[in-house]
Steps between C-alpha positions, in 0.01 A plus 500: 500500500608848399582723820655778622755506776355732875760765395361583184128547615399826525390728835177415429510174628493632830219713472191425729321464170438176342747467197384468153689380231439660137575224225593633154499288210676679197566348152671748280313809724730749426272738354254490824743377761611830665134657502361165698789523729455843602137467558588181741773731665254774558249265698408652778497179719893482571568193629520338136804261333463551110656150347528525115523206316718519190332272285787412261501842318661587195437873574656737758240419739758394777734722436218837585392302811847435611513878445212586686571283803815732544279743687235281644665207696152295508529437164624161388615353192468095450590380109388182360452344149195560319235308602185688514292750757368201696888326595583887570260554740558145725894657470400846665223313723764229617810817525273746708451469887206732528139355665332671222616480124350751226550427135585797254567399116778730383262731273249576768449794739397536869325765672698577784287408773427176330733226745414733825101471436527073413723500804252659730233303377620165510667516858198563661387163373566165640730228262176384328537800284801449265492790243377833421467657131400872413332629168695661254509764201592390164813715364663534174927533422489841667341435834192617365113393593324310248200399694449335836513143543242278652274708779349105610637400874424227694681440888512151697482137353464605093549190349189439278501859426839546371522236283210682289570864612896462546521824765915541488480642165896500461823330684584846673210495694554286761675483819471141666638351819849320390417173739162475253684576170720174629223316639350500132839425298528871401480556072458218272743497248417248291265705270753665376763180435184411249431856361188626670629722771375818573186420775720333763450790720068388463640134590673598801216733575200203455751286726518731786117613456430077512684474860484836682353854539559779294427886548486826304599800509232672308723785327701522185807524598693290198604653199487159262698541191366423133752529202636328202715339675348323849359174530143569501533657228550127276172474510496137300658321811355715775182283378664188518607596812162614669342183411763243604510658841147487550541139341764444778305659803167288467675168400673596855197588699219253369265599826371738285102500359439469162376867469831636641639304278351593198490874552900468549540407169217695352698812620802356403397430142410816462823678612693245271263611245572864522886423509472290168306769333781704620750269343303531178525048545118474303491103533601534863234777544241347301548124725451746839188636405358210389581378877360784638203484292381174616520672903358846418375544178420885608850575501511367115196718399625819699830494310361469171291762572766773630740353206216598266371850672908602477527426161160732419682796732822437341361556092266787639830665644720436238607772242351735789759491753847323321627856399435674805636217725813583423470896586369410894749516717583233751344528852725489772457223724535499861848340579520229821748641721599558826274799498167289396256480764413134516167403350196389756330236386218549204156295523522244229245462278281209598206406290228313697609148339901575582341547875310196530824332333755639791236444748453138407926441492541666848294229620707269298836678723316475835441137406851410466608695765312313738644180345826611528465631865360113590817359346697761701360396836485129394239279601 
């Protein structure tokens, strides 16, 4: 196991605050690497070790955080061959000593009271409750707001529900007790040894949401990333991905009723559907829909529908507003910084039938939880 020797900890270590342990995976992040830093550095929860782990660059990624580190001794650098975000996480997860560990993916962005609000809301909570995620903003190469992510939050035993609602949103989300992360075999690595990885932060998610507790922070305090170049941005195997973990998770938990069962995949289906249509992959599209068809026919119907309603809009605006487009100038975008006030939570749009639907699957969670409480205590 990959460690660091007493004298190289930092002062932290002895602060009367519980230590958490910031774990960096970065692949050729040289373009993103300092900004991520910083905003970790400028947390205002102090009592932090930042671990980045090296994945086997080709870039100058190590050399910028070996740079950095120079004036922040909590930083640490661990270098290992390339073997995928998973491997790199179980290396920072086994390398850190902190009771909590938060995951940051080397393009993302935290508010600074992000680790000092999880903190304070997981410690008043007994061991049963292993993790705690926050909403986030979506953000663009230059730090700048998109839209807002998810507004849908649920606290306690989620199981059911985040298989069809999946809460966490993104891997730099989450801040989760390192004794659970270990008690569950931390990331899974083998979906990306077969080409499919880009959802094993949902996996590790569905596995810790299957055992324990988990609780929100309901404030957007991440500033997730989406360019060219990240992950979720292959849309063709983020599919793949999506549905083999949900594959994975109800092959492992097989205590679940048929209608949890078959609303997982419905909403999986139709996130691997959007992702292939993404990927421009017709045949692959085309096979999902079909799927999805057979479990909510609706759906089908609806998208035709907007499909054909956008195409009327489009011809009626076309020839109309192509030459002026170009004269309109840009609108400037609120940027996430450290300045950003931190986003309360929105009410999500619920239609009656999305109600009934989470109604009916926290019954599924309390369910479970009662099972698993029984095996707990034993007979």
């Amino acid at each position: 196991m990959l460690s660091y020797k007493d004298e190289d900890r930092p002062d932290t270590f002895h602060s009367d605050q519980p230590l958490v342990s910031v774990v960096i995976p970065a692949f050729n992040a040289s373009t993103y690497i300092e900004r991520t830093l910083r905003s970790a550095m400028r947390q205002t929860y102090a009592a932090l070790e930042i671990v980045v782990v090296n994945d086997g660059s080709t870039d100058d990624t190590a050399k910028l955080v070996e740079q950095i580190a120079t004036s922040d001794p909590r930083i640490h650098l661990l270098s290992t061959p390339n073997r995928g975000v998973a491997a790199a996480r179980n290396t920072g997860i086994e390398a850190s000593s902190g009771r909590f560990v938060a995951f940051l993916d080397a393009d993302d962005l935290w508010h600074p009271t992000k680790i000092e609000k999880q903190v304070n809301a997981l410690k008043r909570l007994s061991s049963h409750w292993a993790a705690v995620y926050t909403l986030h903003y979506i953000i663009n190469e230059d730090e700048e707001i998109i839209r807002p992510g998810s507004s849908d939050v649920a606290r306690g035993y989620i199981y059911a529900r985040h298989l069809n609602v999946k809460y966490v949103g993104n891997g730099s989300a989450l801040l989760v007790r390192r004794n659970a992360a270990l008690a569950i075999g931390g990331f899974d690595s083998s979906y990306a040894a077969v080409g499919i990885g880009g959802c094993e932060d949902l996996d590790f998610e569905l596995k810790l949401a299957a055992r324990y507790f988990i609780e929100v922070v309901p404030e957007r305090l991440v500033g997730y990333r989406k360019h060219p170049g990240s992950m979720s941005s292959d849309h063709l195997r983020m599919g793949k991905s999506a549905l083999e973990v949900v594959r994975r998770s109800l092959a492992a938990n097989p205590q679940l009723p048929r209608y949890a069962i078959g609303s997982a995949i419905d909403a999986t289906q139709k996130y691997a559907f959007w992702e292939f249509r993404q990927a421009r992959r017709t045949y692959l599209s085309l096979v999902t829909i079909g799927v999805i068809f057979r479990s909510d026919p609706r759906f089908v119907v609806r998208l035709v529908l907007e499909k054909g309603l956008r195409g009327i809009q489009h011809c009626l605006r076309l020839g109309t507003t192509t030459a002026n487009r170009e004269d309109q100038p840009r609108m400037k975008r609120l940027k996430f910084d450290d300045h950003i006030a931190p986003s309360c939570l929105e009410c999500p749009k619920e239609t009656p039938r999305l109600r009934r639907h989470l109604i009916r699957l926290a019954a599924v969670d309390a369910k479970l939880n009662s099972a698993l409480a029984r095996r707990a205590n034993g007979p």
